[in-house]
C-alpha positions in Angstrom: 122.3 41.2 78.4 123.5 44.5 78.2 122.9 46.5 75.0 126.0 48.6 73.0 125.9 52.3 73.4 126.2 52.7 70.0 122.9 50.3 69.4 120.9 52.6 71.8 122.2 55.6 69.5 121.4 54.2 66.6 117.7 53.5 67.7 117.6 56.7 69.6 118.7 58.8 66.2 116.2 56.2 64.1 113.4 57.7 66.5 114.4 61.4 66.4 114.1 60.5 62.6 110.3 59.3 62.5 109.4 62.4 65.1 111.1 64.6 62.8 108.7 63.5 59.8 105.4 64.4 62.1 106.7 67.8 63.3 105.3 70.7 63.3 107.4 72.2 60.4 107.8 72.7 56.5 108.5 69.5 54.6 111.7 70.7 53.6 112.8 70.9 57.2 111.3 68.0 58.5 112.9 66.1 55.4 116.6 67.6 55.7 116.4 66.2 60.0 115.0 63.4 58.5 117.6 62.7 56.5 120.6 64.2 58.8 119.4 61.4 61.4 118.7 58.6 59.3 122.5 59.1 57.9 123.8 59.5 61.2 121.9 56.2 62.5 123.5 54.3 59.9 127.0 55.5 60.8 126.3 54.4 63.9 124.8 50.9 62.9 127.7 50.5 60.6 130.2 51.3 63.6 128.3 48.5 65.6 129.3 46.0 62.8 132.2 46.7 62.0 133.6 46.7 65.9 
């Protein structure tokens, strides 16, 4: 079974998300990547739906 490329996106920018909130940098950065790949993995997720 072969997994959409928009799935592994959508995971991939879910992960980046999670990293983001243990990195290395002030809260208000780590929050605003946070939230810029959370939005952007639900773009994606809601592409995969929708298609």
């Amino acid at each position: 079974m072969k997994i959409p490329f928009r799935a592994t996106r959508a995971y991939a920018h879910r992960h980046m998300a999670y990293a983001a909130l243990r990195s290395d940098s002030s809260l208000a950065v780590r929050l605003e990547r946070y939230n810029r790949h959370m939005a952007e993995a639900r773009r994606l997720a809601r592409r995969e739906v929708s298609a």
